[in-house]
C-alpha positions as a Markdown table, in Angstrom:
| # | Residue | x | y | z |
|---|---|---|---|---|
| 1 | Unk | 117.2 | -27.7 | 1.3 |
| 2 | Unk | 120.9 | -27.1 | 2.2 |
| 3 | Unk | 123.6 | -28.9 | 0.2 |
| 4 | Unk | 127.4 | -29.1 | 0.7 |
| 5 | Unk | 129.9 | -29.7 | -1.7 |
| 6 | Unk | 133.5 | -30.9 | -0.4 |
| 7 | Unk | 136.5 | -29.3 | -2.2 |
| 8 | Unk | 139.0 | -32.5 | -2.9 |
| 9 | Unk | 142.0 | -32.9 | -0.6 |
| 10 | Unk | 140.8 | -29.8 | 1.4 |
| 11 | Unk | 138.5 | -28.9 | 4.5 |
| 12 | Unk | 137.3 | -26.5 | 2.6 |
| 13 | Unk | 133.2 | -27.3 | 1.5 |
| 14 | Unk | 130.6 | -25.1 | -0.3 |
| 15 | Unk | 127.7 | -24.9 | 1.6 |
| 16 | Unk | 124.8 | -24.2 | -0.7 |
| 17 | Unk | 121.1 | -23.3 | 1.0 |
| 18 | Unk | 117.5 | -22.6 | -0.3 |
| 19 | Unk | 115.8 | -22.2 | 2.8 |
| 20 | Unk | 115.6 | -18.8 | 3.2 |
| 21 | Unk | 116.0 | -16.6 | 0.3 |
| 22 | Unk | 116.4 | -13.2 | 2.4 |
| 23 | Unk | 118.9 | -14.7 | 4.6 |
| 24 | Unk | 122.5 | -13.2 | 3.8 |
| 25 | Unk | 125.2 | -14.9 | 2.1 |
| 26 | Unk | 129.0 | -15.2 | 3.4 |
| 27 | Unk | 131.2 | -18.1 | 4.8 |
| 28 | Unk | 130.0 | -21.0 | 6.8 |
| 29 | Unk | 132.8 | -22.2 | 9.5 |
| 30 | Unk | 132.4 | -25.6 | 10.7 |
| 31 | Unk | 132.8 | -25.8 | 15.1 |
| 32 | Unk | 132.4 | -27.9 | 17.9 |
| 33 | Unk | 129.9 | -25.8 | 19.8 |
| 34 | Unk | 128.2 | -22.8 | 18.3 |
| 35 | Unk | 126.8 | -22.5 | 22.0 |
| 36 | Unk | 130.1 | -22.2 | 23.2 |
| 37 | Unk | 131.0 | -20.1 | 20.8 |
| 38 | Unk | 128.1 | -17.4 | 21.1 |
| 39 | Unk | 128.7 | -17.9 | 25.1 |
| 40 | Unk | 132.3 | -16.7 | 24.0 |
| 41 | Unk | 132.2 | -13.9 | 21.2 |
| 42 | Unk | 133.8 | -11.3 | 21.1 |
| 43 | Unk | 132.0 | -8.5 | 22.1 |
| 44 | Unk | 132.4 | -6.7 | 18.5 |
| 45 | Unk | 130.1 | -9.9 | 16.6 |
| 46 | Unk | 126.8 | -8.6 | 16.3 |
| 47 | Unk | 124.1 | -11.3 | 16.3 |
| 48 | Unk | 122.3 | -11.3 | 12.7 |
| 49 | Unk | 120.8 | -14.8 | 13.6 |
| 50 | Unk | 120.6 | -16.3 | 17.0 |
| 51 | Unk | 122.0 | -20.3 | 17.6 |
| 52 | Unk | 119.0 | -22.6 | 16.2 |
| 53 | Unk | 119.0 | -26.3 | 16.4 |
| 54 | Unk | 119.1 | -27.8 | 12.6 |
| 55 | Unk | 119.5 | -31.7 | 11.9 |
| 56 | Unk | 122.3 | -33.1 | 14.4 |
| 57 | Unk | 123.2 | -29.7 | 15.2 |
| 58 | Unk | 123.2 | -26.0 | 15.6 |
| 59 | Unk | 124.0 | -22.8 | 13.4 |
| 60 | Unk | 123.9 | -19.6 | 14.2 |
| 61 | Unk | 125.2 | -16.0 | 12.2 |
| 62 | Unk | 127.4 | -13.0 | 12.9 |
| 63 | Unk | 127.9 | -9.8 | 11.3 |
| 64 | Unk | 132.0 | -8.8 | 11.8 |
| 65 | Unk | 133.4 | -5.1 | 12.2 |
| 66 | Unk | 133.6 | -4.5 | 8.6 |
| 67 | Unk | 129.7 | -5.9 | 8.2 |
| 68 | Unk | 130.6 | -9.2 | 6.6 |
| 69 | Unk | 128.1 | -12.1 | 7.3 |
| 70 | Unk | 129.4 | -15.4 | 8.8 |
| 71 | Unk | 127.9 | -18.6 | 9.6 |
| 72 | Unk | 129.3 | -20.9 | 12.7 |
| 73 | Unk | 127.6 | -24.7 | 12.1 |
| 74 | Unk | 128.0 | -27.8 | 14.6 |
| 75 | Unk | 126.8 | -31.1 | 13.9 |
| 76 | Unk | 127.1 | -32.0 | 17.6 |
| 77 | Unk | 124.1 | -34.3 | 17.0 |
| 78 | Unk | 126.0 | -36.5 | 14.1 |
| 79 | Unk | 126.8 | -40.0 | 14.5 |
């Protein structure tokens, strides 16, 4: 179960997620394509999880230089 909590007057959002409890935290940034973006990356983003399709969209993680987990998210799919 994932659940996202908007911040007011902000794009910020908390993006809360029980699905897997091994899975690493850190930031989830909201995209238009995360298969444009993987296409894309730089070459220095290692790939910690490869893009999967969720409900109306796609998510995928990335492991920066310094080894900080990151999430890219598209809801591609939403109407």
């Amino acid at each position: 179960m994932t659940v996202t909590l908007a911040l007011p007057d902000s794009d910020v959002g908390i993006m809360l997620d029980a699905a897997d409890p091994d899975a690493p935290s850190g930031p989830v940034f909201a995209i238009d394509s995360v298969a444009a973006f993987h296409a894309d990356r730089p070459s220095e983003l290692g790939v910690v999880a490869e893009p999967s399709e969720i409900p109306d969209g796609s998510i995928a993680a990335y492991r920066d230089p310094g080894g900080f987990v990151f999430y890219v998210l598209d809801q591609a799919q939403a109407t």
